[in-house]
C-alpha positions in Angstrom: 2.8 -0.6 -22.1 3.7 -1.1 -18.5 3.8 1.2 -15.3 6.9 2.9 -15.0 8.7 3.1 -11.8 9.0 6.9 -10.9 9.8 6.6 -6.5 9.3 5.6 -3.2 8.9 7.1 0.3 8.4 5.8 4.1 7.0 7.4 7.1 6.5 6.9 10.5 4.9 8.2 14.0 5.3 6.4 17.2 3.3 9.8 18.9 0.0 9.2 20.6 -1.6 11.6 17.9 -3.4 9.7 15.2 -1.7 11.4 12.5 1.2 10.7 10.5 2.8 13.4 8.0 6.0 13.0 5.5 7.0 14.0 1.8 6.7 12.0 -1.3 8.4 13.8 -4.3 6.6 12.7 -7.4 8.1 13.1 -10.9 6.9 14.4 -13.7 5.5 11.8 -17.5 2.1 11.4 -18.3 -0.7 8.9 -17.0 0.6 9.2 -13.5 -0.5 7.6 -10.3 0.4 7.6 -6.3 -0.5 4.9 -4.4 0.0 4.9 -0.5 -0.1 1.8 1.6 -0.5 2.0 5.5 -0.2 -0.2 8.3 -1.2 0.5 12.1 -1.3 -0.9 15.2 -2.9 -0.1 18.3 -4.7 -1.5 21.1 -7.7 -2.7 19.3 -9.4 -3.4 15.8 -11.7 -0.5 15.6 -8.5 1.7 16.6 -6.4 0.3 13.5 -9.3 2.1 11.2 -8.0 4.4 8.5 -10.3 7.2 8.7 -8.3 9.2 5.3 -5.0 9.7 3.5 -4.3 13.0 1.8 -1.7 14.1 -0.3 -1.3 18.0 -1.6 -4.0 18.6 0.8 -6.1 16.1 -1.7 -8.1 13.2 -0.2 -6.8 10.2 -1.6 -9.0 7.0 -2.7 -9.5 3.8 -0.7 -8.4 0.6 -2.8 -8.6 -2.5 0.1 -8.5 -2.0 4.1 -7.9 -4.4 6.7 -8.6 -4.4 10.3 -7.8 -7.6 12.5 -7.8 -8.0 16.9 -4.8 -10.7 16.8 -2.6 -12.0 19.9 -3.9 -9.1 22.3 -3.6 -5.8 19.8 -5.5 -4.4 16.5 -4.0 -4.4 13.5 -4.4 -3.0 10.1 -3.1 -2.4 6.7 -4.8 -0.4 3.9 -4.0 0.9 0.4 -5.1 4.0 -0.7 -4.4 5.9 -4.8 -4.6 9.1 -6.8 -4.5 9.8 -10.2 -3.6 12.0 -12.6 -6.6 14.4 -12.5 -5.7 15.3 -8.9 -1.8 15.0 -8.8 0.0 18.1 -8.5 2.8 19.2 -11.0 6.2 17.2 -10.0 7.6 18.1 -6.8 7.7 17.4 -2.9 4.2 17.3 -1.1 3.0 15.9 1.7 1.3 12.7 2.3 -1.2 13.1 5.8 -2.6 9.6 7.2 -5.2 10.2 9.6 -5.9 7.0 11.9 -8.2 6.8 14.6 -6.3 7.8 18.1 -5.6 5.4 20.2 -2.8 4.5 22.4 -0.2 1.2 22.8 1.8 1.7 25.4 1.7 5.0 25.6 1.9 5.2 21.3 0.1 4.8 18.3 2.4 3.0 15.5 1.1 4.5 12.3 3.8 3.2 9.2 3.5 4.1 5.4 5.1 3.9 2.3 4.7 5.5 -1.0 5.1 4.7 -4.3 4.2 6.5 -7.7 4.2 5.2 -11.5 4.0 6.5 -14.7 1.8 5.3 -17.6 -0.7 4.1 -15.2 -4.7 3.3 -16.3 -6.7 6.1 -14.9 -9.2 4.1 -13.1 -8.3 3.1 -9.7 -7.5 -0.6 -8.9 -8.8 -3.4 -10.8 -8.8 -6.0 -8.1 -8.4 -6.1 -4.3 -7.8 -8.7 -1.5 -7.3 -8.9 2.1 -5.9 -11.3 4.9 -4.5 -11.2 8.2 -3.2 -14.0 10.8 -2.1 -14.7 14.3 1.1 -17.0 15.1 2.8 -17.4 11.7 5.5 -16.3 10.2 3.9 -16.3 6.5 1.2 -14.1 4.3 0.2 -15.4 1.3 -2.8 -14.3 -0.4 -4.4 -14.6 -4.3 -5.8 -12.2 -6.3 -6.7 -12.4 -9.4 -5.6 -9.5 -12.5 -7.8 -8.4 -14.9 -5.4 -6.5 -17.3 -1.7 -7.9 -18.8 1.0 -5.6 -17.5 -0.8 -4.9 -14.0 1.1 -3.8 -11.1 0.2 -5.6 -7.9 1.0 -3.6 -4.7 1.7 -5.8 -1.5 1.1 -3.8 2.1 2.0 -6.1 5.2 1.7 -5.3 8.8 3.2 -7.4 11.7 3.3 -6.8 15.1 6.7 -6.9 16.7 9.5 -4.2 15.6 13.0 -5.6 15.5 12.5 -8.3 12.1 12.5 -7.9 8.9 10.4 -9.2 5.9 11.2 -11.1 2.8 9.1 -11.0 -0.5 8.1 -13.7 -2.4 9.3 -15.2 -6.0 8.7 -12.1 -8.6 8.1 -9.6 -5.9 10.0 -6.2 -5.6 10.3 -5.1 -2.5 9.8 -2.0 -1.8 9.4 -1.2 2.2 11.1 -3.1 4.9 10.9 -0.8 8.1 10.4 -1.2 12.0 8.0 1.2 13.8 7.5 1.1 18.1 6.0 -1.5 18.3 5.3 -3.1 14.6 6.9 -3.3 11.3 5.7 -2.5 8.1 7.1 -4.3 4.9 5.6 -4.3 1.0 6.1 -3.3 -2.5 5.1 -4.4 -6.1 5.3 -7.1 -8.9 4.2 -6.5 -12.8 2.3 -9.2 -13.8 2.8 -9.6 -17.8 -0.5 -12.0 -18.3 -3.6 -11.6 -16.8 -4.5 -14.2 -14.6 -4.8 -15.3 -10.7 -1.1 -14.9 -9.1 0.3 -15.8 -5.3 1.5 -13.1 -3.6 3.8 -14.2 -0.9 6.2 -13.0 2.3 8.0 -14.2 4.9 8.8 -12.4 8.4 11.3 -13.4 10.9 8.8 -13.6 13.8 5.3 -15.0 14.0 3.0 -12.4 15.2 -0.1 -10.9 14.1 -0.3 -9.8 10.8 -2.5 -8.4 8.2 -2.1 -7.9 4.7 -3.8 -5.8 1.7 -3.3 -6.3 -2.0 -4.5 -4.0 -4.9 -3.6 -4.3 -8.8 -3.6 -1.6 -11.1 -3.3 -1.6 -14.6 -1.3 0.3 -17.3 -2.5 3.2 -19.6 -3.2 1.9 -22.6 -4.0 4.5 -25.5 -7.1 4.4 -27.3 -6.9 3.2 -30.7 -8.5 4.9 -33.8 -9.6 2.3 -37.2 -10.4 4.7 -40.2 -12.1 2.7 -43.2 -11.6 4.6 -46.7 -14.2 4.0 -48.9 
């Protein structure tokens, strides 16, 4: 059985504050997961650091995390997940992002987006990878999946505002939006057979960029033999 799509959310904070805070309504089903992807930019590396995400007041857990100096700024992208044992019954909550504060310019650009599933395995990701670049206008990473039906989640950062991002053969996009000073783009493709897959995007201006992937696999229900004798 695969993930099922439940929804998606995106945040943003410009303010020299550290913190970013929005709503993601989950739904309701069984085997449920939330997975948060960040991207921040700032004026360098160590600044770009995810310190915690939180959602319901819940600390989330870390999947992959990225921090880069490219062209003159830091930059970073993380992914971040909870599961069912610590997801609230279905409704709007919060999703906090606490960065460490820093200032570009007079802001921090601290970009999210949210996305939760269904019939989701109930231990965490199964494979990460990381990458990030100067002057180019492409991200393409590999990872490899362990389980047929994952879901691979895709969270870019780039560094100018004003673009857009384009997602690679297979690939859902699920984020496309422009911060201060950065943009943030991602989303998802199901992989039905196990195996080592491209994961690919293309932006409309070559900056620095930074890139985080993470697959998770489906539930998949215990099955019981009985021998009669």
């Amino acid at each position: 059985m695969a993930l099922t799509f439940d929804a998606t959310t995106t945040g943003n904070t410009s303010t020299d504050v550290g913190t970013l805070t929005y709503s993601h309504t989950i739904g309701s089903g069984s085997n449920r997961i939330l997975i948060v992807a960040v991207s921040v930019e700032s004026d360098s590396a160590n600044n770009c650091i995810v310190q915690g995400v939180t959602y319901n007041a819940v600390a989330m857990t870390q999947s992959a995390q990225i921090t880069a100096f490219e062209n003159g700024f830091g930059v970073g992208s993380s992914i971040w997940y909870m599961d069912e044992a610590n997801l609230p019954s279905a409704g709007a909550n919060d999703v906090v992002v606490s960065a460490t504060d820093s200032d570009v310019g007079g802001s921090d650009d601290i970009n999210s987006g949210s996305i939760s599933f269904s019939d989701a395995g109930q231990s965490g990701e199964e494979a990460s990878e990381t990458v990030s670049g100067g002057a180019t206008n492409s991200l393409t990473d590999d990872i490899t999946t362990l389980t047929d039906d994952a879901v691979i989640i895709n969270a870019t950062h780039s560094g100018n505002a004003g673009q857009t991002t384009s997602p690679g053969s297979g690939q859902t996009e699920r984020w496309d939006f422009n911060g201060t000073s950065s943009h943030m783009g991602g989303g998802e493709e199901e992989i039905s057979s196990a195996g080592t897959e491209t994961q690919a995007w293309t932006l409309t201006n070559s900056n620095r960029h930074a890139m985080c992937l993470a697959a998770f696999p489906p539930f998949i229900a215990t099955r019981r033999i009985f021998s009669i004798t």
